[in-house]
N, C-alpha and C positions, 0 to 999 in steps of 0.2 A: 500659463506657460507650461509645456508639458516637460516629462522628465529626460528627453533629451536635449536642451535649451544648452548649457554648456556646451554637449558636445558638437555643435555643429560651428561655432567658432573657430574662423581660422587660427592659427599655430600662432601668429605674431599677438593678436588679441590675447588669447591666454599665456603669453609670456609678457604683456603688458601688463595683464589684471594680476598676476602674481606677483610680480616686480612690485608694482603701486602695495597691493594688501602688504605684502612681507612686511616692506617699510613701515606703512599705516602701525599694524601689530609687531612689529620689531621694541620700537619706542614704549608703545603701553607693555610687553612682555619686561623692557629694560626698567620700569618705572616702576614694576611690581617685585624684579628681582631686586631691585635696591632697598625697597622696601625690606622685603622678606629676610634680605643678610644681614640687618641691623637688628631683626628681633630672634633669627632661627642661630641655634649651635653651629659650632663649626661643623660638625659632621656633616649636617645638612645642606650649608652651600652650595658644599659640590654638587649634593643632589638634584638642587635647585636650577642651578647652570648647566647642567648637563640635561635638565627638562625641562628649561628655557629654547637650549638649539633643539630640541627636538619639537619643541611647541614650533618653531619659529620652520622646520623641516613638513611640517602636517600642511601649513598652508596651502603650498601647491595641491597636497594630497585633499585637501577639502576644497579646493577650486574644480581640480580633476575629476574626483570623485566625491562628492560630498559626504554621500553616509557612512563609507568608510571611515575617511576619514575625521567625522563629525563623532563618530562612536568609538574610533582611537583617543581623540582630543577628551569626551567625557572619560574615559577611563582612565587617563592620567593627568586626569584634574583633580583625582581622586591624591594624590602624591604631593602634590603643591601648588601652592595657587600663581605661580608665573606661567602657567596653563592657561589660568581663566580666560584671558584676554581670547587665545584660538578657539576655544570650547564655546563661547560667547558667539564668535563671527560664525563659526561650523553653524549655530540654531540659525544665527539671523540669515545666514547664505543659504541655508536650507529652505527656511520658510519662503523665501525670496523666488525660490526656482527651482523647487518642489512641490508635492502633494503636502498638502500638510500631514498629513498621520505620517510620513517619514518626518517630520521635522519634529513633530510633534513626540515621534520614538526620542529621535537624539536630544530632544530640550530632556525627557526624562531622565536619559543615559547621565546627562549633564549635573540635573540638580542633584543626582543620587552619588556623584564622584563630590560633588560639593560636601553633602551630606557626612560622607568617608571622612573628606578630607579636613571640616570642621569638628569631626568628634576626634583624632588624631594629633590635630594643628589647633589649637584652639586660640581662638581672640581674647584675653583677657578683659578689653573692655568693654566686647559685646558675648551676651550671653547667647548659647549655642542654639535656643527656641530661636530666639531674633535672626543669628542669621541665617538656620536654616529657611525662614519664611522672608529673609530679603533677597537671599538668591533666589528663591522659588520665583519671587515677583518678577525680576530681572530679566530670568528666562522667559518669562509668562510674555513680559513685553515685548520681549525681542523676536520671538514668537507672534507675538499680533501683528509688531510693524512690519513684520518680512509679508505675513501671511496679507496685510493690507496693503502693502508695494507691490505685490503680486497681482492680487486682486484689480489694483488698478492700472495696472502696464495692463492686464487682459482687456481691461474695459475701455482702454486709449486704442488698442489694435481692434479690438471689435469697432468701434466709432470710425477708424481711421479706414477699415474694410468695409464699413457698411457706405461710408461718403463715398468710397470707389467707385461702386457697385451702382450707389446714383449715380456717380458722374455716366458707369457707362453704361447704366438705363438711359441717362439722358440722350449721350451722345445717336444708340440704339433707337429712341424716338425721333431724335433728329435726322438720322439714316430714312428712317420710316419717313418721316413728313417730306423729305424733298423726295424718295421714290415715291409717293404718294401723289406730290405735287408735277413730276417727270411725268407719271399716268395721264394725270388730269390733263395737262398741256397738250400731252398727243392726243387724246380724247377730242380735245376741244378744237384742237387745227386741222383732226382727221376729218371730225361732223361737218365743219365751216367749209372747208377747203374742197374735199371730193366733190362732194354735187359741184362745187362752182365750176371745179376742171372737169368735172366731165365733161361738163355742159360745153366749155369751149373745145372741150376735144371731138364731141359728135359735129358740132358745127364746122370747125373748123376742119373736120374731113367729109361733110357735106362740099364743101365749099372744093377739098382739094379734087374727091372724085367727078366731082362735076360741074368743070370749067365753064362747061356750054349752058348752065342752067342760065332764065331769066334772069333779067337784071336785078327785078324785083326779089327774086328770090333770092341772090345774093345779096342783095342789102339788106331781107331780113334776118340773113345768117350774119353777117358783120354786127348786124345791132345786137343780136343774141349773143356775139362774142364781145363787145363793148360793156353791154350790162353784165353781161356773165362776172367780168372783171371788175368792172364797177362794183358790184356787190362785194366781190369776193374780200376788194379791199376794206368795205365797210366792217362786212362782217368779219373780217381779221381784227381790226380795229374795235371792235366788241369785245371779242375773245381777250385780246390784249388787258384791254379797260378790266375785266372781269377778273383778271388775272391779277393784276397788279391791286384790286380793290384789298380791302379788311378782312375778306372772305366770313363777314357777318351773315351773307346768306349761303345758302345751299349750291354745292356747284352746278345743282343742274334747274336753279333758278334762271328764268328766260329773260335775258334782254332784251328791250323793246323791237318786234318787229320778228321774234321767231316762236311762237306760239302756234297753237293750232287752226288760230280765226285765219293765219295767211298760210294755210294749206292751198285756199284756191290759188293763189301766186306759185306756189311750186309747181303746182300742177300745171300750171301755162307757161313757163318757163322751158320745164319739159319738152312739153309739145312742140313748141317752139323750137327749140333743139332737132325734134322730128323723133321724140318717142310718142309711141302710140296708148294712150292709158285711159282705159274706164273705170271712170269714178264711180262707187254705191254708196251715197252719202244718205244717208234718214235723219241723220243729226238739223238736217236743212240749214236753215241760215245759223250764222256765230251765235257758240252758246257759251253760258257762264261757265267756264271751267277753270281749277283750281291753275294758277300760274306753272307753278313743278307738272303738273301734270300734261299741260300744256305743253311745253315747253319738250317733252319727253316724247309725245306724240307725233310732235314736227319732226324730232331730229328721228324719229322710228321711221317716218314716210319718208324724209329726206333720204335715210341710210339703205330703202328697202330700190329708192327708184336708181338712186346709184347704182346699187350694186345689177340692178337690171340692164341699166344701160353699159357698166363693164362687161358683163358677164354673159348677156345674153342678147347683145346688140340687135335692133330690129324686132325684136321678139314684143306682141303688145304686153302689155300688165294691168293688172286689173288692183282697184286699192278699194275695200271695202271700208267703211268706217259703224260703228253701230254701240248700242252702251242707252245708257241713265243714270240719273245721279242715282246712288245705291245699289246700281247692278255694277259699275264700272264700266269704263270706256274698251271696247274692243277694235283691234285696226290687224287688218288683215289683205297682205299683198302675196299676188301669185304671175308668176308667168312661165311661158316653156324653156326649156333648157336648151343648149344647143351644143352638137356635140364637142366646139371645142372650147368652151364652158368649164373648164376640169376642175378650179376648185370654188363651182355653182355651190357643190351639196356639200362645202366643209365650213366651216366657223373660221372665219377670216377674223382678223384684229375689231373691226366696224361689228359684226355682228357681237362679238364680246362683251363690246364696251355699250351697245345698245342693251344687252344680258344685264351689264351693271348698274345700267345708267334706269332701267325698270325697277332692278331691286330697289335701288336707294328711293323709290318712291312707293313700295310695296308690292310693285306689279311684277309680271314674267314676261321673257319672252321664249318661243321656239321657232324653231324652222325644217324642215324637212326635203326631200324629194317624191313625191308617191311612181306609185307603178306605169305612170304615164310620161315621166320622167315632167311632169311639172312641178317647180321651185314654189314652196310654199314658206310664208314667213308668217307667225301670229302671235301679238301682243295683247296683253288683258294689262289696262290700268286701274287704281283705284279712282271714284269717281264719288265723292262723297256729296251726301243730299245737300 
């Protein structure tokens, strides 16, 4: 407690806590001066009563101000001992809600008015060694208890400040994990969903521009929007289940059916749709690759044909794929731009979260536009032997 700990108490508090002490020390001042007019001369009564109200007047002043008044009360405790009682409270109030070297001053001031006041006043049936070394004790104690009521009101508001402080780390983690968890959701409904609604979007405007196409051909655009949707509920339904699990694996662990081995399905889905896409596969038939890594690859070629089919409708795209275990997996998609394409060559939410969705498995992604205004996108995974 630092040394203005008093002062910052309202007005009614400190006309409480004097009221209360006066009283407390009122009774021990009245119990000492009854004492002292049964053994002291008449002379000295009055002395005694008259620095009885004045002991009983310092109170306030050592609530108020303590060292002042803690160093008035030892200097006329030097006088008489109906003093002692406020000279006693002055140490113990001091220690209590000071430094100690000020408390530590006035226990001094104290035992040395004692000191006075015992070679002056003497006790007849204690000799004056003894009681200068019983008040010195007194002081000593009242001095330790204050300075350890001290000690430990800091150490209840330290403990009391530091549980805060967890509560609001906690709460501050808690902020964290559900914005964390807010991420992950759009992440996961963006990957799942986009391809599905494009796909019904290119279709479904094959189908609105061109009334007069073959029959055939409209019914493979209706089954491209049938399955489109079909899927899209499935794999919502995924996403959900993934969501709602223990989250004991990684979020960008693949549930069954979106890995790399069914890249050739998106790839004909696509098509189907009426994008035009050349694959350069050397990887040939499905290879053993790590789940996470899998799983990162899809939602890369997923995220790269979308955004070709938003953004640069009509336009073919070409999807490299190439790698070894130990060199790492590389995929690499490009196609032309078209002029109203505006934000082709800027990092959209999808490309970000493709950004994040690489790191967390140790890979990169970039993307660019070169001088021929063709869109380039390229991913390196890890690919471990």
């Amino acid at each position: 407690m630092d040394a203005a700990t008093c002062e910052v108490k309202p007005p009614r508090t400190w006309r409480s806590v004097v009221v209360v002490t006066t009283v407390a020390i009122g009774v021990l001042v009245a119990t000492v001066l009854w004492s002292a007019t049964r053994s002291s001369s008449a002379g000295l009564v009055g002395v005694d009563v008259a620095l009885a109200v004045a002991a009983l007047a310092l109170v306030s002043v050592v609530v108020r101000r303590p060292q002042v008044g803690g160093v008035l009360a030892g200097v006329l405790v030097a006088l008489s001992p109906v003093v002692t009682p406020v000279a006693s409270f002055a140490v113990l109030f001091i220690a209590r809600n000071r430094p100690f070297r000020r408390a530590a001053a006035v226990a001094v001031v104290g035992v040395a008015g004692e000191a006075v006041q015992a070679f002056w006043r003497p006790v007849p049936s204690l000799p004056y060694g003894w009681r200068l070394v019983l008040m010195t004790v007194a002081y000593a104690a009242l001095l330790g208890w204050g300075t350890w009521a001290q000690a430990r009101s800091a150490l209840v508001a330290a403990l009391r400040d530091r549980a805060r402080r967890a509560e609001q780390e906690q709460e501050r983690r808690v902020d964290e994990a559900r914005a964390a968890e807010r991420n992950r959701i759009a992440r996961e409904m963006h990957d799942v969903l986009a391809h599905r609604l494009s796909l019904l979007a290119a279709a479904a405007g094959a189908m609105e521009y061109r009334p007069d196409a073959p029959p055939e051909r409209l019914s493979a655009a209706a089954g491209v929007i049938r399955a489109s949707a079909h899927h899209a509920l499935d794999e919502l339904r995924e996403v959900i289940t993934l969501l709602r699990s223990d989250d004991t694996e990684s979020p960008t662990d693949a549930p069954p059916g979106q890995t790399l081995a069914d890249l050739p399905r998106l790839v004909d889905e696509a098509r189907a749709a009426g994008q035009h896409i050349e694959v350069d596969d050397p990887l040939g038939p499905p290879v053993e690759i790590p789940p996470t890594v899998g799983r990162t690859a899809y939602r890369i070629a997923q995220e790269a044909l979308t955004n070709a089919r938003k953004h640069a409708a009509g336009q073919p795209v070409r999807l490299v794929l190439g790698g070894a275990p130990g060199s790492g997996l590389s995929i690499a998609v490009s196609n032309p731009t078209t002029p109203d394409s505006g934000a082709t060559g800027n990092a959209g939410t999808g490309l970000i979260g493709l950004a994040e969705r690489a790191a967390l498995t140790g890979g990169r992604v970039a993307h660019h536009v070169d001088a021929a205004g063709r869109f380039h996108l390229t991913a390196w995974l890890p690919w471990p032997t």
